[in-house]
N, C-alpha and C positions, 0 to 999 in steps of 0.2 A: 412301661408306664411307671413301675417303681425300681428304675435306676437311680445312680445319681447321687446314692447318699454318700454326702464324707466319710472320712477313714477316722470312725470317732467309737472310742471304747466306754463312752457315758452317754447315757438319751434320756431322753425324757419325751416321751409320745402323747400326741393328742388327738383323739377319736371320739367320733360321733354321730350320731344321723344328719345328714344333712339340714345346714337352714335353724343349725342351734346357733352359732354365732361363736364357732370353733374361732375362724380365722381375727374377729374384732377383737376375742380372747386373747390371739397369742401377740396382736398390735399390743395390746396394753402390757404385754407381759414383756415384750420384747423392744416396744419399741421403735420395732419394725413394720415397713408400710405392707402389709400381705395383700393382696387383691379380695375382695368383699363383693359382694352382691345381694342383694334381697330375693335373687332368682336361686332353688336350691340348688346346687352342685358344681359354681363355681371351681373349687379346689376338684379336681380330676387326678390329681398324681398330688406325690408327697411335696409338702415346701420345706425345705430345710434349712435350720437358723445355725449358723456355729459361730463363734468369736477362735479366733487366732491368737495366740497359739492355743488355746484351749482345749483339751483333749473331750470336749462337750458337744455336744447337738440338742437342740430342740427343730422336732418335727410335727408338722400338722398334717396329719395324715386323709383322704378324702374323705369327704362323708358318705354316707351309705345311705341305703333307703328309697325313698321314693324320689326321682329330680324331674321336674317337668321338662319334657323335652330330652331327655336321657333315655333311649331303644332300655328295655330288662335286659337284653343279653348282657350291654355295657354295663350296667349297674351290678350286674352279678360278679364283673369280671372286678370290676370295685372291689365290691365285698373282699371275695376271695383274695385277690389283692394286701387287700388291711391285713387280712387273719394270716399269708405267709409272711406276709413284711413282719409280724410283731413274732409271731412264732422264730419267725430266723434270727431276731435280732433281740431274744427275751433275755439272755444272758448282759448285753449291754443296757437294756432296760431300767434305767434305776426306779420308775416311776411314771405308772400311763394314768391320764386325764381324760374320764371318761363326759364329755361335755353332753348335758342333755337342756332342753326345754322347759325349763320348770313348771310351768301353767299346763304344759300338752301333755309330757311325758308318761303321767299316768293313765291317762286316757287311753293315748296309742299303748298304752302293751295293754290293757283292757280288752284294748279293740281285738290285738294278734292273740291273745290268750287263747289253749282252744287245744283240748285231747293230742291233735297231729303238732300242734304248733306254738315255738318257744320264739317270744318277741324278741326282735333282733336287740334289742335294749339289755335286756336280761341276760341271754344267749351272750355276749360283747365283755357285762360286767363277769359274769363265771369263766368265761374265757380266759381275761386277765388273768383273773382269780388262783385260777388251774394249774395258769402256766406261772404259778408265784412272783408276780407283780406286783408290787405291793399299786393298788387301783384306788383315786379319787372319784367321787364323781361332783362333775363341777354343775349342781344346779342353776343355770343361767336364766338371764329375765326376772329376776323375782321382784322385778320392780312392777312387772304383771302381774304378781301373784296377790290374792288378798287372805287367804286362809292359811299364812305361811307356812306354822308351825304343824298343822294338818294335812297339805299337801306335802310336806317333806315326810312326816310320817308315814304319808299313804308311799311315798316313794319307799323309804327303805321295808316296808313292807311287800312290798311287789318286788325288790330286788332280794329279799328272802334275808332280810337284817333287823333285827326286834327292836322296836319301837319301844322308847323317841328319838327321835335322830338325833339328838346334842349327846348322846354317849357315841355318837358315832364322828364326832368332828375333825378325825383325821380320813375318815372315807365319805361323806356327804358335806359339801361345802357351798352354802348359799350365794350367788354372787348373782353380777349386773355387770357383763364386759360393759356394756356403754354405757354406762354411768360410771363406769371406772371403778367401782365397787367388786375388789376380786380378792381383799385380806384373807378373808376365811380359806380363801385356795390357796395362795402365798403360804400360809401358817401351815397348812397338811401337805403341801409337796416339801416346805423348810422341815417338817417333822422329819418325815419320809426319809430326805436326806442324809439328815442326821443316824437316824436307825440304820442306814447306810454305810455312815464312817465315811461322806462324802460332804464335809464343812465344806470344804473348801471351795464345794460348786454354789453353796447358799447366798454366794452375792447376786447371782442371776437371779435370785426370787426375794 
């Protein structure tokens, strides 16, 4: 299920819970026509974007989480899935895109919060983190939101990053895939880059 990636020594990953709006994301970034749905779990295996001769990739990796109509066994095999794919391949990693929900997102790790149990949101961004990636997360939908500045707040506070989020504008980046509103992301994966000594991939963003 995660074959198939090109023979590429620069990536750039995108992960998420299902039904954030990973793939209209990486349309906008790309250009490219990805398969979409408003049913969650669409993307099942990785979709991977390279240009020729490019030594690059951009991958949108499945979403995780709950998908209607998706058996839990399947969805585990998912998960697991994402966490070997970035683990094996964290050394080419320049730069993972944690895409979330911006109106839901705090709520659902509210919801999963709990002595036994670390919201897979949370759990996903320390991950990164861990494994020294330098990790976005692309807050989406905020044309949903109305308490912006507050519920981003409340976000990097539940991701364990001190508030206010505008000292964090290279890890928390406000956007709206459909609305075409995604600078704030562009500008922290172009940062990212750079801290990388990888200019020369910044015309992709």
């Amino acid at each position: 299920m995660f074959e198939g990636r090109p023979d590429r020594s620069a990536e750039v990953v995108f992960v998420g819970r299902s039904n954030v709006g990973k793939s209209t994301l990486l349309r906008e970034i790309t250009g490219h026509d990805f398969e979409t749905g408003s049913r969650p779990g669409v993307t099942q295996k990785p979709t991977f974007y390279d240009w020729e001769p490019e030594d690059f990739l951009v991958t949108d990796l499945p979403g995780f989480g709950f998908m209607a109509g998706v058996p839990e066994d399947r969805r585990e095999r998912i998960k697991t899935g994402v966490v070997r794919y970035v683990e094996d391949h964290a050394d080419e990693i320049l730069v993972a895109v944690h895409v979330v929900d911006a109106k839901a997102v705090v709520d659902i790790i509210d919801r999963h919060s709990g002595p036994d149990e670390v919201p897979h949101d949370v759990e996903l961004f320390h991950f990164l983190r861990d494994l020294s990636i330098p990790t976005v997360v692309a807050a989406n939908k905020m044309d949903k939101v109305e308490d912006r500045d507050e519920r981003l707040d409340d976000l990097c506070d539940r991701l364990g990053l001190y508030p206010p989020w505008q000292q964090w504008r290279d890890t928390i980046a406000p956007i709206s895939a459909k609305r075409g509103s995604i600078e704030p992301l562009l500008e922290a994966i172009r940062e990212h880059l750079h801290d990388r000594k990888r200019d020369d991939l910044l015309k992709f963003f």
